[in-house]
C-alpha positions, -999 to 999 in steps of 0.1 A, spaced: 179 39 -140 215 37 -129 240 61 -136 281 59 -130 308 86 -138 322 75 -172 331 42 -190 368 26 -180 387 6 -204 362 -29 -209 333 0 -213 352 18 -240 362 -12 -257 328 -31 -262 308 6 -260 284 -9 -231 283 7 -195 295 -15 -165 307 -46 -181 340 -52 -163 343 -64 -128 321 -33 -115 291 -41 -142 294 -80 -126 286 -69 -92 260 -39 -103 245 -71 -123 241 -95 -91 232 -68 -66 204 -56 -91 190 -96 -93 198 -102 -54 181 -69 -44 154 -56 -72 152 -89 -85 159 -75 -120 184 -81 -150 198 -52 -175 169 -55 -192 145 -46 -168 166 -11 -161 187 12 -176 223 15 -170 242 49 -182 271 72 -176 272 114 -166 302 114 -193 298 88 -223 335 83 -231 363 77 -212 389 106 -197 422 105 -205 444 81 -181 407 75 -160 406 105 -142 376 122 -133 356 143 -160 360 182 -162 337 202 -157 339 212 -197 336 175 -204 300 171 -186 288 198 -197 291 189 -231 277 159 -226 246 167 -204 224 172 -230 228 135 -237 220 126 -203 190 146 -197 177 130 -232 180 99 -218 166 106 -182 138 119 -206 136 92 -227 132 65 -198 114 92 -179 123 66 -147 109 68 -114 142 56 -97 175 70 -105 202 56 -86 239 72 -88 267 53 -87 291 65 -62 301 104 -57 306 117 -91 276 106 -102 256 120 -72 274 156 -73 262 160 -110 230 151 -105 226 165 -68 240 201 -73 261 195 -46 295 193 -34 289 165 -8 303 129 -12 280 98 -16 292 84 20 273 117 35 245 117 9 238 80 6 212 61 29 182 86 18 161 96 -10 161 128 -29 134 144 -51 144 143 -85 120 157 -104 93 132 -111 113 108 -98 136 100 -64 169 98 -65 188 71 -48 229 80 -44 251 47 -34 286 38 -37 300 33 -73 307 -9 -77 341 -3 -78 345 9 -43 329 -22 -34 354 -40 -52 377 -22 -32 364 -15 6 347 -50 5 316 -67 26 304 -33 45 304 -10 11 286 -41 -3 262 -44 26 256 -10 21 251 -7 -17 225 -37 -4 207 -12 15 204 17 -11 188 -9 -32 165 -18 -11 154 17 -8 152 22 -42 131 -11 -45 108 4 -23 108 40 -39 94 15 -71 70 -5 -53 
């Protein structure tokens, strides 16, 4: 299971998670690394529609939609949850630490590990090392499923 902040503007318009430029790299590293398409996984969001002007969420804004997100983490009851980049990870970690700090371990989550990496976009952005490293966090969750 996958899980990024909120959808952006090709999200919110086709009502899919990570189908702009950011769902087209999640999709290849997912095949290169777990050898896996969207249908062998499941790909959500902390907040399931998208802030005003794409800023980050409020605090009132997850919380009203948590309850969605812990169906679904119920629902797909998955071994592996991996959080795209640091929003993701805080609301799922309890914590106040960024993904650069956090990533490159696992963390219990309750039946399951958690697997924090950066969100595509900062790939996008910071190029081949945030990509190399999103490589590594998937193998690790790879072999948290194996």
């Amino acid at each position: 299971m996958f899980v990024g902040e909120a959808p952006g503007r090709d999200e919110d318009l086709q009502g899919e998670p990570f189908v702009g430029r950011s769902g087209k790299l999640l999709d290849k590293l997912i095949k290169e690394e777990l050898g896996l398409d969207r249908s062998g996984c499941y790909i959500c969001n902390v907040v399931k529609c998208r802030p005003p002007a794409n800023r980050d969420p409020l605090p009132d804004e997850v919380e009203a939609c948590r309850h969605f997100l812990d169906s679904q983490l119920g629902h797909i009851a998955p071994r592996v949850v991996v959080t795209l980049g640091n929003f993701a990870t805080r609301a799922l970690l309890h914590t106040t630490e960024g993904v650069t700090r956090l990533r490159a371990k696992t963390y219990p989550f309750g039946d399951a590990v958690l697997v924090p990496t950066f969100h595509p976009s900062a790939a996008l952005r910071g190029g081949g090392l945030v990509v190399a490293e999103m490589r590594a966090d998937l193998v690790r969750a790879k072999r948290a499923l194996l």
